[in-house]
C-alpha positions in Angstrom: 124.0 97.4 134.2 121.1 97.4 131.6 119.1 100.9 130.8 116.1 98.5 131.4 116.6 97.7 134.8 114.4 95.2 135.9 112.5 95.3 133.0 111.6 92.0 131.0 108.5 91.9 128.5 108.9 94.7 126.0 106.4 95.6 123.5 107.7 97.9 120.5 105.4 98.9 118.1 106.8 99.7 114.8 109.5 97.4 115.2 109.8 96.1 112.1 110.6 99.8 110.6 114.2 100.8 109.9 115.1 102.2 113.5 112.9 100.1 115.0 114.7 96.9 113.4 117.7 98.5 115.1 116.5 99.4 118.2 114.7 95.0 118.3 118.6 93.7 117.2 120.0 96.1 120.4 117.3 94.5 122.8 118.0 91.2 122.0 121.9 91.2 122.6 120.3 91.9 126.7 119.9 89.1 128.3 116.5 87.4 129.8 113.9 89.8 127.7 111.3 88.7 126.1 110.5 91.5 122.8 107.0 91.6 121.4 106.8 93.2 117.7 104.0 95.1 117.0 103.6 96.2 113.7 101.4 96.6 111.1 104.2 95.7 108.6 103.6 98.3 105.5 105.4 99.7 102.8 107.7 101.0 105.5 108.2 98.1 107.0 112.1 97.0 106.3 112.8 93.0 106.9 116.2 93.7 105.5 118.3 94.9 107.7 122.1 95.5 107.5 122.7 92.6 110.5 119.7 90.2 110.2 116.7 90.2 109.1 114.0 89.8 111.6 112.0 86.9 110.1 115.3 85.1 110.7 115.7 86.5 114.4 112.1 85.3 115.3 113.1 81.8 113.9 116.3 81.7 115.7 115.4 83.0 118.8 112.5 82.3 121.0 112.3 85.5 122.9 111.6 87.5 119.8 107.4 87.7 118.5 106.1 89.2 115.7 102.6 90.4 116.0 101.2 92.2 112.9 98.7 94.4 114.3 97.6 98.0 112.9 97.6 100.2 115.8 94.7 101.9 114.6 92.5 98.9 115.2 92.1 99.7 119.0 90.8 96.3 120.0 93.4 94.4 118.2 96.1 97.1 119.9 94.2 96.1 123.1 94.2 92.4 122.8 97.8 92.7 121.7 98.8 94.4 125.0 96.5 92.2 126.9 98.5 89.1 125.9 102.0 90.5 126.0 101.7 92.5 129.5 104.7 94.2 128.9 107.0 96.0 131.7 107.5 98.8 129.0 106.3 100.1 126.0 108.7 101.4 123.1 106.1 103.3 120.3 108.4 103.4 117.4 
């Protein structure tokens, strides 16, 4: 039984952040999700994770999109959500 229950497009933002990495690697073990990426990939940003890295998730795996967008540019945030229309929302 997944936490997500019915659940299928998720949308984290920050996920390309050291716990948000983690929590995108966890999601993608569940089956049928599709993950959207939302970040504005910064100094923070860590593409190096201890498992994979995520540039070589998104290759790999086609339920897995990166989307660098600044959440403080509320019409790219807006346009973001509008083409993902996600079931849930993690703001990492």
């Amino acid at each position: 039984m997944s936490l997500l229950g019915d659940k299928k497009r998720i949308l984290v933002t920050g996920g390309s952040g050291f716990i948000g990495g983690a929590v995108i690697r966890e999601l993608l073990s569940e089956k049928d999700l599709c993950l959207f990426n939302l970040d504005k990939y910064s100094y923070a940003s860590d593409n190096t994770s201890i498992n994979k890295k995520l540039s070589e998730i998104e290759e790999n795996n086609n339920k897995y999109t990166f989307m660098k967008v600044d959440l403080a540019d509320k019409s790219a945030t807006a346009e973001a959500i509008d083409f993902t229309k996600p079931d849930l929302i993690l703001h990492l």
